[in-house]
C-alpha positions as CSV (number, residue, x, y, z in Angstrom):
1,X,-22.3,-1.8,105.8
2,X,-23.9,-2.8,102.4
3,X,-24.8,1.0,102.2
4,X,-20.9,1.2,102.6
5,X,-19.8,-1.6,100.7
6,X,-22.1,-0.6,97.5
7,X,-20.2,2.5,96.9
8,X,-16.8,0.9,97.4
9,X,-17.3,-1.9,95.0
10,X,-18.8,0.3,92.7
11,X,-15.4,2.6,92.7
12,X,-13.9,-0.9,92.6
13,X,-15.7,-2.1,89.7
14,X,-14.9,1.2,88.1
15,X,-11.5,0.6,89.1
16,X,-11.6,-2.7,86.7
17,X,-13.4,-1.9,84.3
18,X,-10.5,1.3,83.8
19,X,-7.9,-1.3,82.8
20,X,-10.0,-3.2,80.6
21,X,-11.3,0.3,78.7
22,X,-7.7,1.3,78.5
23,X,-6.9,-1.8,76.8
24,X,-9.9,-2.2,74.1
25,X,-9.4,1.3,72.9
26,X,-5.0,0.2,72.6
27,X,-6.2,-2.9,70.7
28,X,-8.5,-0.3,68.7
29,X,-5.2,1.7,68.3
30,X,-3.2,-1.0,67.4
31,X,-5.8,-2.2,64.8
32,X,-6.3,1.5,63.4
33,X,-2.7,2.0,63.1
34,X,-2.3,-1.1,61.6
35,X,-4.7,-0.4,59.2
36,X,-3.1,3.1,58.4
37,X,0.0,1.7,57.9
38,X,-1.7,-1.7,55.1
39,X,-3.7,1.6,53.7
40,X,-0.3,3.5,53.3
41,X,1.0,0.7,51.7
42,X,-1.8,0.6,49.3
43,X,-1.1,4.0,48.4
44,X,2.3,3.8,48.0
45,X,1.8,0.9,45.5
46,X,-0.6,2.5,43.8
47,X,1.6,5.6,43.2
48,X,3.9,3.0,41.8
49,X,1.6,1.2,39.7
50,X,0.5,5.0,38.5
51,X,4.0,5.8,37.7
52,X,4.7,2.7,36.0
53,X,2.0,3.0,33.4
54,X,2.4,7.0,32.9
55,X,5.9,5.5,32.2
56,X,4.7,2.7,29.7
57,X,2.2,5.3,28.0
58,X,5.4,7.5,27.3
59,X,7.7,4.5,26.0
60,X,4.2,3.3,23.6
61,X,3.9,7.3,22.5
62,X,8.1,7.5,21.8
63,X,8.0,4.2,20.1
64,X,4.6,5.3,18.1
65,X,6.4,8.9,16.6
66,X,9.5,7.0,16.2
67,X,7.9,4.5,13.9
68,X,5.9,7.3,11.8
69,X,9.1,9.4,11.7
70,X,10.4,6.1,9.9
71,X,7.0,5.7,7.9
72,X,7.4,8.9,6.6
73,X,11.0,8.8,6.0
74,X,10.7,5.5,4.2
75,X,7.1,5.0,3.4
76,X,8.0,5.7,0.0
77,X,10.8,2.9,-0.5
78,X,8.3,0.2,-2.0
79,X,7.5,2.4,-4.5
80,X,11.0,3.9,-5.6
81,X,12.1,-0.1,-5.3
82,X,9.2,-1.1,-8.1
83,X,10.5,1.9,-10.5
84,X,14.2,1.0,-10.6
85,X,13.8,-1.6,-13.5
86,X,12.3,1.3,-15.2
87,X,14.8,3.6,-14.8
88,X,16.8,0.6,-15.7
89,X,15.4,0.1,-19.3
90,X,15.3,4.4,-19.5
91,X,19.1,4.1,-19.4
92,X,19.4,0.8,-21.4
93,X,18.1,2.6,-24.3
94,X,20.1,5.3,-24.0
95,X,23.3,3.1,-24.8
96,X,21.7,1.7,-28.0
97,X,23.0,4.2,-30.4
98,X,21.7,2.9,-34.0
99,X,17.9,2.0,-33.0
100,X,15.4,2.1,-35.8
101,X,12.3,3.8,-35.0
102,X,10.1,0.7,-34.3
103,X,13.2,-0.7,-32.1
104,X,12.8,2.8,-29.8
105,X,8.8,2.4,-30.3
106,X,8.7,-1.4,-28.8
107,X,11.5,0.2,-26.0
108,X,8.9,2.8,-24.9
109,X,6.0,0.3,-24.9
110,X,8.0,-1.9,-23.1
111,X,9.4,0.5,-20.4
112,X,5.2,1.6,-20.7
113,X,4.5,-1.3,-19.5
114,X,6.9,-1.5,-16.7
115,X,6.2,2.2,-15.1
116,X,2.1,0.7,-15.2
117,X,3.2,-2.7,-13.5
118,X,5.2,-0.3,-11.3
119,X,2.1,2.2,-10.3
120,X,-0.3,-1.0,-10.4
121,X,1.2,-2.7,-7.5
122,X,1.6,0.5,-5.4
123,X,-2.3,0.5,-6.1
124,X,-1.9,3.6,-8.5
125,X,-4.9,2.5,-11.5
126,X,-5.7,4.9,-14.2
127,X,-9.0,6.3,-14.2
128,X,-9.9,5.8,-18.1
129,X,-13.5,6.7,-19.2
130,X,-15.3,4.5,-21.7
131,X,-17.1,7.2,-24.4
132,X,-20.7,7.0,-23.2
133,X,-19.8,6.5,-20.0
134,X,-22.0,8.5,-17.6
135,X,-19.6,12.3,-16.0
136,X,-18.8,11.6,-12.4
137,X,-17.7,14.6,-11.1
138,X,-15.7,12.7,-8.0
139,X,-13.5,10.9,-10.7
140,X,-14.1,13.1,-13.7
141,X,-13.3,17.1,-14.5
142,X,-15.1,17.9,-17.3
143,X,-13.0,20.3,-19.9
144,X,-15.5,21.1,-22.4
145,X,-19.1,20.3,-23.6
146,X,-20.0,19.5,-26.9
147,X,-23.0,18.7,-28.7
148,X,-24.1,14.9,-29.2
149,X,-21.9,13.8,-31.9
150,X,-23.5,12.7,-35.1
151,X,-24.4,9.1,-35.2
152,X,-24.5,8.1,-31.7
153,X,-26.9,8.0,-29.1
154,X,-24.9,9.6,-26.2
155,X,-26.9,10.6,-23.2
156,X,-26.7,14.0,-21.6
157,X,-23.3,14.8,-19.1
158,X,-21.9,11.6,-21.0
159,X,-18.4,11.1,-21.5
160,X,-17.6,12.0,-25.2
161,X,-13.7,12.2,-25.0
162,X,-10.6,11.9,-22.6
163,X,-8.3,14.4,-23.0
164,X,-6.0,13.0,-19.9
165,X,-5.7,9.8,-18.1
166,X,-6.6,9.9,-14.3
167,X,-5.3,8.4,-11.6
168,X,-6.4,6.2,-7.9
169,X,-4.4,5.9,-5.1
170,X,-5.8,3.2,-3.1
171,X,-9.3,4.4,-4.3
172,X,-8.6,7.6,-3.6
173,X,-8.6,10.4,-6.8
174,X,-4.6,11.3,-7.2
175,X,-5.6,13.0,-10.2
176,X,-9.1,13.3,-12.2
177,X,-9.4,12.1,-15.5
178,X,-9.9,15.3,-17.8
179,X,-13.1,14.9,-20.4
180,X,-15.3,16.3,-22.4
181,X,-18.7,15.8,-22.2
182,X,-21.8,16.1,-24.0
183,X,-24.2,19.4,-23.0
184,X,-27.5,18.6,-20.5
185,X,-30.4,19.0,-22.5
């Protein structure tokens, strides 16, 4: 009867132990499809948060070319502003119709002075080269050479004479000053 008995409470623990394998592996269901579902969430708010920023970089890119469409458009204003009074005094003289010559003379150097004020604070400086002063070809374009002139002790590739005035932009070379320069020897 054991003999008997062994087998039928071994089909009957089998019989148990059915149930309680049926319901781990729902409980392992239920915690995979729960985690599915917290991971879909994830990914859905991470396609959000993807779409919001690919949104943000395209407001910071429209907002960027907007404000260097209006750089370019009126980068120039502070500088037009700053020559007004000059055409102002241009204009003013024009009116005066009996000036002497030295009352048109101090108008020029006055209204001079006012154009270089002008440039000056828009960072425009002349580039004006001392005689003697040693040719730098990244701020100077030498003309002509000449000889050493008589009486002075002028090095070689020296600055002998300015022909034209150059100009910096922010120290960068808006136009070079034009020289001539004594010969390499």
């Amino acid at each position: 009867m054991n003999q008997e008995n062994t087998p039928t409470s071994e089909s009957g623990a089998a019989g148990n132990d059915h149930p309680a394998a049926e319901a781990s592996e729902r409980s392992v269901a239920v915690d995979l499809q729960a985690e599915i579902e917290a991971l879909q969430a994830q990914l859905q708010e991470a396609r959000d948060d993807y779409l919001r920023a690919q949104a943000e970089v395209q407001n910071i890119r429209r907002r960027a070319e907007e404000d260097m469409a209006k750089a370019r458009k009126f980068g120039i204003e502070g500088f037009a502003e700053s020559l007004l009074p000059v055409i102002d005094s241009f204009e003013a003289a024009l009116t005066i119709e009996n000036a002497t010559a030295a009352q048109l003379r101090e108008g020029n150097e006055a209204t001079l002075r006012q154009l270089l004020g002008a440039l000056e604070r828009n960072k425009v400086v002349p580039i004006a080269p001392a005689q003697g002063e040693r040719f730098d070809p990244n701020v100077h374009q030498a003309i002509s050479v000449a000889p050493v002139p008589e009486g002075t002790e002028l090095a070689p590739n020296s600055v002998v004479n300015v022909l034209q005035k150059g100009y910096l932009i922010a120290d960068r070379v808006l136009r070079p000053a034009l020289v001539t320069v004594t010969s390499a020897q």
